[in-house]
N, CA, C and O of each residue as an XYZ file, in Angstrom:
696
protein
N       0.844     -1.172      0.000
C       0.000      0.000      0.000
C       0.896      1.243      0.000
O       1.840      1.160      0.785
N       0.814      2.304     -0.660
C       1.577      3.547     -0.746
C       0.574      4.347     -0.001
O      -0.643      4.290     -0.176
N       1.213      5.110      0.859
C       0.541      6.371      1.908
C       0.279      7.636      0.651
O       0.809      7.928     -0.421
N      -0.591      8.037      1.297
C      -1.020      9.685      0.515
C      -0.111     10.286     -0.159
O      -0.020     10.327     -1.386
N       1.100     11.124      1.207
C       2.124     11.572      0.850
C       2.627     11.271     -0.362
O       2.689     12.145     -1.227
N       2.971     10.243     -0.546
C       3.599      9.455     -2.259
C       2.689      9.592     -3.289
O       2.883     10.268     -4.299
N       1.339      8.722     -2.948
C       0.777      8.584     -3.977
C       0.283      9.855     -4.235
O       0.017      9.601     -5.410
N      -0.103     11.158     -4.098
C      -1.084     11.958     -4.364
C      -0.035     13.063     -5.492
O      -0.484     13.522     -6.543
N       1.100     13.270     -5.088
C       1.846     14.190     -5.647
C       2.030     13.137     -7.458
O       2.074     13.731     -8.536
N       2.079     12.101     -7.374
C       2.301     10.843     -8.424
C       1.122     10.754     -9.139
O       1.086     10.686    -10.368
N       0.182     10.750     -8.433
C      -1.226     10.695     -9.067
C      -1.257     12.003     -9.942
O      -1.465     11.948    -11.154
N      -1.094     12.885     -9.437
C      -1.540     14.742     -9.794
C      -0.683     14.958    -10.733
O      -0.876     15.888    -11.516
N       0.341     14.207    -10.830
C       1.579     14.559    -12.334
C       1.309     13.409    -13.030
O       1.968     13.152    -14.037
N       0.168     12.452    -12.528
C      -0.021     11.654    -13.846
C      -1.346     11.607    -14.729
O      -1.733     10.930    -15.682
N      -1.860     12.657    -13.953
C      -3.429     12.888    -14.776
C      -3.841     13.908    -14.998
O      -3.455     14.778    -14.218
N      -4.597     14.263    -15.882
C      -5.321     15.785    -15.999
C      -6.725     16.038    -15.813
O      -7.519     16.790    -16.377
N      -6.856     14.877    -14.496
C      -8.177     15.593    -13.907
C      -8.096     15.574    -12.388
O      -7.188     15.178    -11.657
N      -9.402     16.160    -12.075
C      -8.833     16.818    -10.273
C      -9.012     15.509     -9.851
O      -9.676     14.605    -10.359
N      -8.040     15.541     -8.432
C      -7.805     14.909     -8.267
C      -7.731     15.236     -6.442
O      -6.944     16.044     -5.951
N      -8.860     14.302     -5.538
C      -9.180     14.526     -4.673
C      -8.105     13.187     -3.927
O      -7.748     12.119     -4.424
N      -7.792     13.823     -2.486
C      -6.745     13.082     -1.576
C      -7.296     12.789     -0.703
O      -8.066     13.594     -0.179
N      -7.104     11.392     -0.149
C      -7.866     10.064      0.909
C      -7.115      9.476      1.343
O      -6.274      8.988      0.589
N      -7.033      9.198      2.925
C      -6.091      8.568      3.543
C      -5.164      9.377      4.527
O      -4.280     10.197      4.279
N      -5.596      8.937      5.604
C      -4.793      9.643      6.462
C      -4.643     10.908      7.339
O      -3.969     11.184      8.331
N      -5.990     11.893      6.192
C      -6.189     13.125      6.679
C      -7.556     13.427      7.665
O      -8.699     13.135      7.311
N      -7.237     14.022      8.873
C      -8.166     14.375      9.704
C      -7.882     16.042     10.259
O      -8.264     16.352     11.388
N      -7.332     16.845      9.556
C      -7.230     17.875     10.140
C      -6.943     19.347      9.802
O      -7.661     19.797     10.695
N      -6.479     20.387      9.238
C      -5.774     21.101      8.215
C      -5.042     21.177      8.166
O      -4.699     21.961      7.281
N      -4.005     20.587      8.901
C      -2.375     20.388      8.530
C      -2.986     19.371      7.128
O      -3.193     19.686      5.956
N      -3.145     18.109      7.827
C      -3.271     16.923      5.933
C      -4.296     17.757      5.204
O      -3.851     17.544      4.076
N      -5.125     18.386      5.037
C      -5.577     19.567      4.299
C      -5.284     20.303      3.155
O      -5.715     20.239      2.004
N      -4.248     21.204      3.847
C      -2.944     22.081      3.396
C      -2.098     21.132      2.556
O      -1.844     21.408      1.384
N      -1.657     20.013      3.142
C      -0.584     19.303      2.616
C      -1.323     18.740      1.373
O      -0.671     18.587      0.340
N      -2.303     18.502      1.396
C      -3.155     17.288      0.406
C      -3.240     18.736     -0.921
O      -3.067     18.451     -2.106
N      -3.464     19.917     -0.573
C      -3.478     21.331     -1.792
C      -1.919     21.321     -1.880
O      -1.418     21.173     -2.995
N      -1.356     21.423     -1.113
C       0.348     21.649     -1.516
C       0.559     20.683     -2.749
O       0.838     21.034     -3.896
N       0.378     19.452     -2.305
C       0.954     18.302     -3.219
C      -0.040     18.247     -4.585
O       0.066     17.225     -5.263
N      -0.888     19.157     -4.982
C      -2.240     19.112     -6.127
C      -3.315     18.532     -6.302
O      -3.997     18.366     -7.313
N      -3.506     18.057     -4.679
C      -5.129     17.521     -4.756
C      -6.042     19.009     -5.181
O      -5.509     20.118     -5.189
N      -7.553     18.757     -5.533
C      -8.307     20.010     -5.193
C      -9.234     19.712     -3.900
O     -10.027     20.633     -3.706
N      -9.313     18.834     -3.129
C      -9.719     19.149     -2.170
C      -9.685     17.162     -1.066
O      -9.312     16.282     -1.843
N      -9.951     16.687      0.166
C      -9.803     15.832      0.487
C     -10.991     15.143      0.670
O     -12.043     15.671      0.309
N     -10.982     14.110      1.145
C     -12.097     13.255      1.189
C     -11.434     12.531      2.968
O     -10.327     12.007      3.094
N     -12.416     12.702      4.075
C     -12.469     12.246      5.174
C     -13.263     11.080      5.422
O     -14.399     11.158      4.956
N     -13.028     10.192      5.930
C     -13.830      8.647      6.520
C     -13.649      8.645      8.027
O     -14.579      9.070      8.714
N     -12.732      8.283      8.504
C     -12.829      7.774     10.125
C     -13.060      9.222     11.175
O     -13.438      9.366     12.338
N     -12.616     10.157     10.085
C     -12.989     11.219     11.293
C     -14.062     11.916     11.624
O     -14.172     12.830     12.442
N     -15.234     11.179     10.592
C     -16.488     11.278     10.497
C     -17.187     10.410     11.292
O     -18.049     10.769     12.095
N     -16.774      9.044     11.055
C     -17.024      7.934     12.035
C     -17.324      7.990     13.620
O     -17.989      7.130     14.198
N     -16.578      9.441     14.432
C     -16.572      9.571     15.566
C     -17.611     10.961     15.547
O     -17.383     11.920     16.285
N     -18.536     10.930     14.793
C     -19.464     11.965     14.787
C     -20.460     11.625     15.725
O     -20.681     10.431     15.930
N     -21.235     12.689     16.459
C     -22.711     12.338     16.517
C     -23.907     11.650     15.543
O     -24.620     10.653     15.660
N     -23.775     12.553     14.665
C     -24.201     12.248     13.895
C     -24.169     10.653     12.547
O     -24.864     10.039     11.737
N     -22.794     10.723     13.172
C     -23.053      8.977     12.405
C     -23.404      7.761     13.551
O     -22.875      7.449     14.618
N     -24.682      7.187     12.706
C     -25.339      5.688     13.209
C     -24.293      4.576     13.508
O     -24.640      3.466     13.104
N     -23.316      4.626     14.012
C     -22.671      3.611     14.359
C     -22.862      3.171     16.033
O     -23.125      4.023     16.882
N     -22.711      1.911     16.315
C     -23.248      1.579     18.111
C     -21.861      3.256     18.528
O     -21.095      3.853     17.772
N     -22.099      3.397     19.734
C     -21.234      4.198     20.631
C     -20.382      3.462     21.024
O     -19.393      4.148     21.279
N     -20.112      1.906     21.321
C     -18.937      1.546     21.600
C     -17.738      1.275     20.216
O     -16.566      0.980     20.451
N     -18.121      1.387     19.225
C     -17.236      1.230     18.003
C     -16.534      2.985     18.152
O     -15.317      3.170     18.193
N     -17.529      4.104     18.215
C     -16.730      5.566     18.714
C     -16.017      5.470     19.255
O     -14.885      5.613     18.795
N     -16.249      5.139     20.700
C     -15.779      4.850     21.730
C     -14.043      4.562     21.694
O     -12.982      5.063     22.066
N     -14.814      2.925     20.684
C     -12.856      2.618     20.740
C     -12.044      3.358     19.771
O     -10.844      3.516     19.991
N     -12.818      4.006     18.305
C     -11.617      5.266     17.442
C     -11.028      5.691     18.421
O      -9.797      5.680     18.425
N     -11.919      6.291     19.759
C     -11.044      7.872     19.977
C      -9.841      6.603     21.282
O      -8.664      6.903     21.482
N     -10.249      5.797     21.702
C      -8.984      5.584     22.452
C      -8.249      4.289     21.806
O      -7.532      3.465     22.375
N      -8.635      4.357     20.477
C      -7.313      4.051     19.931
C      -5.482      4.963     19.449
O      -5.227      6.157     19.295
N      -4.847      4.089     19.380
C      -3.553      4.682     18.642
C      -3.445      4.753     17.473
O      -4.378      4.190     16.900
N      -2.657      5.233     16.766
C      -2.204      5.341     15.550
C      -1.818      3.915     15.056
O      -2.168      3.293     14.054
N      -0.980      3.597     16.086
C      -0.387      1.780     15.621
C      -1.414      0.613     16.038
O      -1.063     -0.555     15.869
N      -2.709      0.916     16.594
C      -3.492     -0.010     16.748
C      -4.304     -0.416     15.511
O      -5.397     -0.864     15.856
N      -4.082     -0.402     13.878
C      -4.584     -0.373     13.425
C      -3.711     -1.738     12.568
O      -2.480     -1.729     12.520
N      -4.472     -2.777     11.976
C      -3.810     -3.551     10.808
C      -4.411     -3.754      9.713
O      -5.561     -3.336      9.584
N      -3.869     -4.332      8.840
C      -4.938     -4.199      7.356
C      -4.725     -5.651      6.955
O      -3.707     -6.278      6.661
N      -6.573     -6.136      7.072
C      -6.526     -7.660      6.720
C      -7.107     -7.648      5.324
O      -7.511     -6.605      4.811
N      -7.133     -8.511      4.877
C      -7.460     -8.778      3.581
C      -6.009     -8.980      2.335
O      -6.110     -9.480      1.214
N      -4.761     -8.429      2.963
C      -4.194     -8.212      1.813
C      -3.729     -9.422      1.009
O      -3.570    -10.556      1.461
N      -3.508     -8.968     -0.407
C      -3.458     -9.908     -1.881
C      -4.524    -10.403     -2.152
O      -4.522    -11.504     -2.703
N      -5.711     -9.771     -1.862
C      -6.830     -9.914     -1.562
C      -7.225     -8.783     -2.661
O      -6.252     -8.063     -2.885
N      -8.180     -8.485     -3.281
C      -9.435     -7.510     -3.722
C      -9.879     -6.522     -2.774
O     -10.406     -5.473     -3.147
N      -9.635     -6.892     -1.224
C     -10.570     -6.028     -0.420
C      -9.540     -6.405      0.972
O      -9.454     -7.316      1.796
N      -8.757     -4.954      0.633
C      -7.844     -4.878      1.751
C      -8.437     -3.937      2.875
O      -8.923     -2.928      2.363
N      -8.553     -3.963      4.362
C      -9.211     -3.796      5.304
C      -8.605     -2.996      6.011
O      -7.905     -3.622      6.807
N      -8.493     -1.678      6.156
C      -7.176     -1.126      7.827
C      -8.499     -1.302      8.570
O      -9.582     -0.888      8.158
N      -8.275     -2.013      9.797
C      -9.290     -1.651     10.719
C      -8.112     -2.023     12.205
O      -6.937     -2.391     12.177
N      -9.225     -1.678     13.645
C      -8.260     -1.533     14.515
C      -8.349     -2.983     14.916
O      -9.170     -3.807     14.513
N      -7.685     -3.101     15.498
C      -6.952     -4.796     15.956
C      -7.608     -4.936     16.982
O      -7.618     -4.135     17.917
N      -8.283     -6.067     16.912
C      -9.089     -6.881     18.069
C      -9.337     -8.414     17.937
O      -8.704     -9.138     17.169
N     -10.171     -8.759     18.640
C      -9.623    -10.187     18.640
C     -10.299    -11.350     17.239
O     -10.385    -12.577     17.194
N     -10.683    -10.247     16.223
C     -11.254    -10.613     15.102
C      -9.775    -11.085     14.442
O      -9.266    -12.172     14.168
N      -9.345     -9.615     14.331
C      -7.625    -10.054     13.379
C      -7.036    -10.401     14.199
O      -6.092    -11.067     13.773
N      -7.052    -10.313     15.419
C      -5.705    -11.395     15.897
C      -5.933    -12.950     15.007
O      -5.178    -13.500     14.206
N      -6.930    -13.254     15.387
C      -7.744    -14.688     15.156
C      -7.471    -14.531     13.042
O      -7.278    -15.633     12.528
N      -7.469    -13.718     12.367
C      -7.318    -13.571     11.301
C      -5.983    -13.540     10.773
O      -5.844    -13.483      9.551
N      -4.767    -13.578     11.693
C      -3.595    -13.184     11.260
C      -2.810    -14.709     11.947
O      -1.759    -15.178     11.510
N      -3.557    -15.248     13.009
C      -3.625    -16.598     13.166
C      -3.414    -17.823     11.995
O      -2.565    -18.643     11.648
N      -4.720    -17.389     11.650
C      -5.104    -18.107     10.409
C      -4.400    -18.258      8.920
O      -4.368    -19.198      8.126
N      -3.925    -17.107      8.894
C      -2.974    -16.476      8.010
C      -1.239    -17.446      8.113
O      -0.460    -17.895      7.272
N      -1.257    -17.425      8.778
C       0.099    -18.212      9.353
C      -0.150    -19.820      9.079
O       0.635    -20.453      8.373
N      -1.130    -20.342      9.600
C      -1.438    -21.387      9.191
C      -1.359    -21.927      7.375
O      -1.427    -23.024      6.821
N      -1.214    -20.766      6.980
C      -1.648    -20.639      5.174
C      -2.917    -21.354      4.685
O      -3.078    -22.033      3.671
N      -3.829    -21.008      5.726
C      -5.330    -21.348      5.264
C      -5.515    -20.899      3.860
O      -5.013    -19.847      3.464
N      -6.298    -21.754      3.022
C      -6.989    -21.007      1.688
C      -8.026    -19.295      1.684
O      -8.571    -18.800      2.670
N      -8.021    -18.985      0.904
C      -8.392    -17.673      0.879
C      -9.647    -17.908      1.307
O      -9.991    -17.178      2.237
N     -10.585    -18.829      0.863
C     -12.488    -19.103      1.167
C     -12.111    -18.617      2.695
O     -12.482    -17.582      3.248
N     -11.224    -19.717      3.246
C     -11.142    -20.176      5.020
C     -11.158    -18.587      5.438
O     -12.094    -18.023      6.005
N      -9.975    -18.017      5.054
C      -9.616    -16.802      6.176
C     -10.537    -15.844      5.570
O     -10.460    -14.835      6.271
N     -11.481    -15.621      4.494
C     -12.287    -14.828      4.574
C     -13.920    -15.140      5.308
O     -14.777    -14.262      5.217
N     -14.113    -15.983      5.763
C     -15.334    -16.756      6.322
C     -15.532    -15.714      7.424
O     -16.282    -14.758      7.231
N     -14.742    -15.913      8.808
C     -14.371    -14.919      9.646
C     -14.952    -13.529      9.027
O     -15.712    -13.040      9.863
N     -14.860    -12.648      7.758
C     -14.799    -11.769      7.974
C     -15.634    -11.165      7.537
O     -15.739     -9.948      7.689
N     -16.789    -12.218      6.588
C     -18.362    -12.009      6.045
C     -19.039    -11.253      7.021
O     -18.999    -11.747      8.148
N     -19.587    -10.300      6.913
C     -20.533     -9.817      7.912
C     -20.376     -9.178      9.101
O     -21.195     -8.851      9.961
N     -18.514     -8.974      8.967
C     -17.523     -8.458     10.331
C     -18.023     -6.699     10.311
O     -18.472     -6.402     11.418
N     -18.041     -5.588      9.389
C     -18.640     -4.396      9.221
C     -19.721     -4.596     10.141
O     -19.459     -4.118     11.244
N     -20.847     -5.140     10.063
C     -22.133     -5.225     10.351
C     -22.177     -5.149     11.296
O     -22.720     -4.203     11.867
N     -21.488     -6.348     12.009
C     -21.256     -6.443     13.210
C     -20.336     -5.719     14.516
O     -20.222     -6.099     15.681
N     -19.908     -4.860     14.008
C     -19.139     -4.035     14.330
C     -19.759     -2.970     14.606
O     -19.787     -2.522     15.753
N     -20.534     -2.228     13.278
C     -21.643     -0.899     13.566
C     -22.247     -1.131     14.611
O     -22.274     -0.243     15.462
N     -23.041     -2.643     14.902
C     -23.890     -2.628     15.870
C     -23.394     -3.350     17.248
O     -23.968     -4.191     17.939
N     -22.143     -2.731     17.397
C     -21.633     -2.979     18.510
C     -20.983     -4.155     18.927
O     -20.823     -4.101     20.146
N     -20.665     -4.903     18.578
C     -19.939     -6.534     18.691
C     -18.533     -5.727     18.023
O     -18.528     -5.477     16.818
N     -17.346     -5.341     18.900
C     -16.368     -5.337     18.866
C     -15.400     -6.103     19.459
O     -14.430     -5.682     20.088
N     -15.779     -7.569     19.177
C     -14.975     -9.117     19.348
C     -15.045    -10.040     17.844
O     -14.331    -10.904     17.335
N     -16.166     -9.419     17.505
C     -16.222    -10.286     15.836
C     -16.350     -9.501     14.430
O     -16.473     -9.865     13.260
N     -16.259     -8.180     15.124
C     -16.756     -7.087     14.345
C     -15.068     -6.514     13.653
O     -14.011     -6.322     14.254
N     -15.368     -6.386     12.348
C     -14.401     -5.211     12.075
C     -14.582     -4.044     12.015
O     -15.465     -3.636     11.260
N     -13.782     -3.096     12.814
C     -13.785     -1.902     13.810
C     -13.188     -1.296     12.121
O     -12.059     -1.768     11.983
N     -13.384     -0.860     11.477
C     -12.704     -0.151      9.834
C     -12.542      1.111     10.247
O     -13.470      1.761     10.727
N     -10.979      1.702     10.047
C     -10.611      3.020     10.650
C      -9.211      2.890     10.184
O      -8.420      1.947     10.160
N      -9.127      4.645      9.673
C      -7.480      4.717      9.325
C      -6.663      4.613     10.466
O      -7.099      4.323     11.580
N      -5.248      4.891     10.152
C      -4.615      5.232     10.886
C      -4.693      6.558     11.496
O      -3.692      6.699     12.199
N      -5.527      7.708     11.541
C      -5.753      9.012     12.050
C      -6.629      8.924     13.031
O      -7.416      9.810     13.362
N      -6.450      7.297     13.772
C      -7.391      6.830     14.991
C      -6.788      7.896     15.881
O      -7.548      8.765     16.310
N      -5.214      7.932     16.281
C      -4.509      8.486     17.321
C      -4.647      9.378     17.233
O      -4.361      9.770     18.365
N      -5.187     11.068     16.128
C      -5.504     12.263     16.293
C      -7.087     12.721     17.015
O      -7.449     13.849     17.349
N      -8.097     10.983     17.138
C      -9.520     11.698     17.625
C      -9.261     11.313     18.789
O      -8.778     10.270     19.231
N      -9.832     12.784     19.522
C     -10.117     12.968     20.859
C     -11.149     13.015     21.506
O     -11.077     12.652     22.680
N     -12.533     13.502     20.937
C     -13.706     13.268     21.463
C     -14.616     13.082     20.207
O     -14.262     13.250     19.040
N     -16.255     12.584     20.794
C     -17.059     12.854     19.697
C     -17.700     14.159     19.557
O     -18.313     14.860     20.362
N     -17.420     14.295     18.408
C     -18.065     15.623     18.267
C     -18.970     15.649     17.227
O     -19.457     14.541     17.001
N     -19.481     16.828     16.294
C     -20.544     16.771     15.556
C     -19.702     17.108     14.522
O     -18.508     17.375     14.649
N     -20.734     17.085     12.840
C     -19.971     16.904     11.937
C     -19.770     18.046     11.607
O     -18.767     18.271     10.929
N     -20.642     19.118     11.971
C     -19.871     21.080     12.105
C     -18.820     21.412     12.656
O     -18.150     22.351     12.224
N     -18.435     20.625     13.837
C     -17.382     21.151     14.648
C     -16.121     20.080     14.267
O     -14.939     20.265     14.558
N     -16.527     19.226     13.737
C     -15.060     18.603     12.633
C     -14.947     19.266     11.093
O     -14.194     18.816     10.228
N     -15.523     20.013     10.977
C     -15.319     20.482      9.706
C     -15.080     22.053     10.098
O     -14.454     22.659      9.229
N     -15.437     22.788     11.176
C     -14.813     23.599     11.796
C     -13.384     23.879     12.265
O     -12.531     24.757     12.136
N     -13.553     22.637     12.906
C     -11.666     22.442     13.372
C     -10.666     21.887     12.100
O      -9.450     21.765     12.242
N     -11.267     21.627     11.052
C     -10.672     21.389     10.105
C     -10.271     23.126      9.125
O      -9.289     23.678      8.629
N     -10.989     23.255      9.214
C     -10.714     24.837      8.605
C     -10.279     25.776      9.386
O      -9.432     26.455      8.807
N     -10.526     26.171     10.633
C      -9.541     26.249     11.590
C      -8.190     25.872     11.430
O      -7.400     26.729     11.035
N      -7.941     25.146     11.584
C      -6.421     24.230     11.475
C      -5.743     24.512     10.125
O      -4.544     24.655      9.886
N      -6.786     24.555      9.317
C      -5.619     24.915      7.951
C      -5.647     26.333      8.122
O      -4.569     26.882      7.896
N      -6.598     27.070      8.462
C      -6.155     28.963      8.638
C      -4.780     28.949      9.138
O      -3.837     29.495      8.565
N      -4.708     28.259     10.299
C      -3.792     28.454     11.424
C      -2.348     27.959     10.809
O      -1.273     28.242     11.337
N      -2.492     27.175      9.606
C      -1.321     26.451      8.763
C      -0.517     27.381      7.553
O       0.552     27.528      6.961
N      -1.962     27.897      7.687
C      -1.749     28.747      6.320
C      -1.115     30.511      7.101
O      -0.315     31.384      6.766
N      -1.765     30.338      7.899
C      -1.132     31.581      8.548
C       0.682     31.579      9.089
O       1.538     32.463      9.106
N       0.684     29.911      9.538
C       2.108     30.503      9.905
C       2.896     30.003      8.582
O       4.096     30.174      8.796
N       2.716     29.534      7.492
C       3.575     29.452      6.102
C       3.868     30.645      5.679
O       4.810     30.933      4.941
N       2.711     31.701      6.341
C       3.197     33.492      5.716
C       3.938     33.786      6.612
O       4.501     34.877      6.520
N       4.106     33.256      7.344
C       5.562     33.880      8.287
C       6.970     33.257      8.298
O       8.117     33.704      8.294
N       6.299     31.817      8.317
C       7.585     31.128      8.247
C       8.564     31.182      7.297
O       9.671     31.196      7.835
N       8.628     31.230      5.765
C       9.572     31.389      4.678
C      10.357     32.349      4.890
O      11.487     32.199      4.427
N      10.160     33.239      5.405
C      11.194     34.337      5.939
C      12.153     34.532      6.854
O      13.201     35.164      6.717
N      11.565     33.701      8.217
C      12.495     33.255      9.297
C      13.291     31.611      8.746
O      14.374     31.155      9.113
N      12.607     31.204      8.080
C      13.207     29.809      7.405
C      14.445     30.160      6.460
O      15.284     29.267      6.576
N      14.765     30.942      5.754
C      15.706     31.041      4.668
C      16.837     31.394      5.715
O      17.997     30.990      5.633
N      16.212     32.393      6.939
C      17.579     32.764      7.371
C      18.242     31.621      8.337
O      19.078     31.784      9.226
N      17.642     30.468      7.912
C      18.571     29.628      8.856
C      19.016     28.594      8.167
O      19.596     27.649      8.701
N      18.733     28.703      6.655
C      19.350     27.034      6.051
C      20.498     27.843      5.545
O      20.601     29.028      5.231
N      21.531     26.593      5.566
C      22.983     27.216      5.106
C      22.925     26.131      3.620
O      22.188     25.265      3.150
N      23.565     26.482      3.454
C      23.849     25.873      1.872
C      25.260     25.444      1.527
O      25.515     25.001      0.407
C-alpha cells in the first residue's frame, strides 16, 4: 500500500483531472498538505465515524477515539478487499489463520458480515474499519465542529507558512 504523501503528488503529475486526496487526513495540517501536493480538495472517513451524527453503536466511537495510531492492521491483503481496521480479537484470530496458510475461502469466512457487526456494537467479531488518524480523535463531536476544526487548522497552517519562509531562509545554510 503507498501512503497519501507518495501517492497523491504521483497521481496529480499523472493525470489531468482533479484529483481529490484520501487517507490519512483528519485535520488542516493533511488539508494544506493534500493542496500543496495538487489535490483540489480531500475526502475524510474515520474522522467522520466519531461523529454524533453517524449511526454507528457508541462503543465502536468509543474505541476510534482511544485508539492509537499503531493499533490499526490491514486484513485482507493480496486480496481484492484490503481492510485497515483496529486490531481486536477478530484479526488477531485472522492473522492466526494467516500463518497457518489457510486457503483464501477459510480466512475470509471470519470476515463475512464483520462491518455489520461491528456498527452494531460486537467489537470481538466485528471489524472496527478506521485509518490510521485513529490516534488524532479525541472526542465525539458533531460533523460542524469537525469540519470547523478542520478549517480552523488549515487557517492556522496557512497563517504561519506566511511567516515562516522568511524566518526559514535565514537559517538554512547551503
Amino acid at each position: 500500500m503507498v501512503n497519501t504523501m507518495t501517492l497523491v503528488p504521483m497521481v496529480t503529475a499523472a493525470v489531468k483531472i482533479p484529483v481529490i486526496a484520501a487517507g490519512g487526513i483528519a485535520d488542516g495540517r493533511g488539508f494544506i498538505a493534500a493542496l500543496a501536493m495538487g489535490a483540489i480538495g480531500i475526502q475524510m472517513g474515520t474522522a467522520f465515524l466519531t461523529t454524533k451524527e453517524c449511526p454507528i453503536h457508541p462503543s465502536y466511537k468509543e474505541r476510534l477515539i482511544a485508539a492509537a495510531e499503531t493499533d490499526t492492521v490491514v486484513t485482507g491483503l493480496g486480496t481484492k478487499e484490503p481492510v485497515r481496521c483496529v486490531r481486536n480479537p477478530l484479526t488477531d484470530n485472522y492473522f492466526a489463520m494467516l500463518k497457518q496458510n489457510l486457503p483464501q475461502e477459510e480466512l475470509m469466512k471470519p470476515l463475512k458480515g464483520s462491518l455489520y457487526r461491528a456498527v452494531n456494537g460486537d467489537l470481538t467479531t466485528g471489524s472496527i474499519q478506521a485509518g490510521q488518524i485513529t490516534g488524532m480523535l479525541q472526542e465525539i463531536k458533531t460533523v460542524r465542529q469537525v469540519m470547523e476544526d478542520v478549517m480552523n487548522s488549515a487557517e492556522q497552517v496557512l497563517q504561519r507558512l506566511r511567516v515562516c519562509p522568511k524566518s526559514l531562509a535565514s537559517k538554512i545554510r547551503w
